[in-house]
C-alpha positions as CSV (number, residue, x, y, z in Angstrom):
1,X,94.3,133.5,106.6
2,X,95.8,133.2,103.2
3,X,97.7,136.4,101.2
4,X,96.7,136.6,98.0
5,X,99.0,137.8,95.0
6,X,98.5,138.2,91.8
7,X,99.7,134.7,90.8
8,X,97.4,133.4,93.3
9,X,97.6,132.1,97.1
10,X,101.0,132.7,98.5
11,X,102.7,132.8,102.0
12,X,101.4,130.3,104.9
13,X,98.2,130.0,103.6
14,X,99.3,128.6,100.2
15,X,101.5,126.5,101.6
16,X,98.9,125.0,103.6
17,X,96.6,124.7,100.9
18,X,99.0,123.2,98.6
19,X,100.1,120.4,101.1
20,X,96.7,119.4,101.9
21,X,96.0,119.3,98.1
22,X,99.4,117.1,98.0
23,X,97.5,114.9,100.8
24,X,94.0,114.2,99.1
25,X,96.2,113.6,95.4
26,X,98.5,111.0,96.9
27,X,95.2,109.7,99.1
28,X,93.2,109.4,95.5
29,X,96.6,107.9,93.9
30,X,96.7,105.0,96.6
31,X,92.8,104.0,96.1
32,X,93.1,103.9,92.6
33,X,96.3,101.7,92.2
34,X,94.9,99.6,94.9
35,X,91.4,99.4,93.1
36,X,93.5,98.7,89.2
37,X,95.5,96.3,91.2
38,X,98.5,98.2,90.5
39,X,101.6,97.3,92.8
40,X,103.8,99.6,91.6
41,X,101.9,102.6,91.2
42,X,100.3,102.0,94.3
43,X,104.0,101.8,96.3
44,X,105.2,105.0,94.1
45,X,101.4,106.3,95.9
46,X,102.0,105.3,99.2
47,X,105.2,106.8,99.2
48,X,104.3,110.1,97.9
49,X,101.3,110.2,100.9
50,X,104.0,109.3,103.5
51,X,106.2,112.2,102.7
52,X,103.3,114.5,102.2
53,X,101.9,113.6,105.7
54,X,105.3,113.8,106.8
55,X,105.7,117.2,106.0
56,X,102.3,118.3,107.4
57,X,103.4,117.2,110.8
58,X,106.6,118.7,110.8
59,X,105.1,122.1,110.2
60,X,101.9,121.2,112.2
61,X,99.8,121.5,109.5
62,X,96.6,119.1,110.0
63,X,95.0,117.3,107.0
64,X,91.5,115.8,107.0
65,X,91.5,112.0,107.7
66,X,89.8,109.4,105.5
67,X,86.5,108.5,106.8
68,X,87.4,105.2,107.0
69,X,91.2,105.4,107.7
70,X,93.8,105.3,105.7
71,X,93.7,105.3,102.4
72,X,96.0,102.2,102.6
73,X,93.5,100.8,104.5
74,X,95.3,100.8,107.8
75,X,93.5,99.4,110.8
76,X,95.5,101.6,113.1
C-alpha cells in the first residue's frame, strides 16, 4: 500500500519504491560502464548496487532480479 501526500508517495510505500528505483539505476549504471568499457564508473556502479541491495535486505524489501543474473554478470 503506498500513502500518498501531496508531494507525492510517502511512508513505507515510498520508501519501497524509491529503493527499488535505487536498484534498477545502479543495475542500468553497471551495464552501461561495463558496455563503454568504463572501469571506474562501473566500480563507482557496482558499489552504489551493493549498498542499495544491501539496504533492501536489511529492511526486507525484495527487488526484481536480472533475468539473467547479476548485472555484474555473476554466475552465482
Amino acid at each position: 500500500m503506498y500513502l500518498v501526500s501531496r508531494g507525492g508517495l510517502s511512508g513505507v510505500g515510498g520508501f519501497v519504491e524509491a529503493l527499488r528505483d535505487r536498484v534498477r539505476k545502479a543495475r542500468a549504471r553497471v551495464v552501461e560502464a561495463t558496455r563503454e568499457g568504463d572501469v571506474f564508473e562501473k566500480a563507482a556502479a557496482e558499489d552504489e548496487l551493493d549498498d542499495a541491495l544491501r539496504i533492501a535486505r536489511k529492511h526486507g524489501v525484495a527487488v526484481e532480479e536480472e533475468e539473467e543474473g547479476d548485472a555484474r554478470g555473476s554466475a552465482v
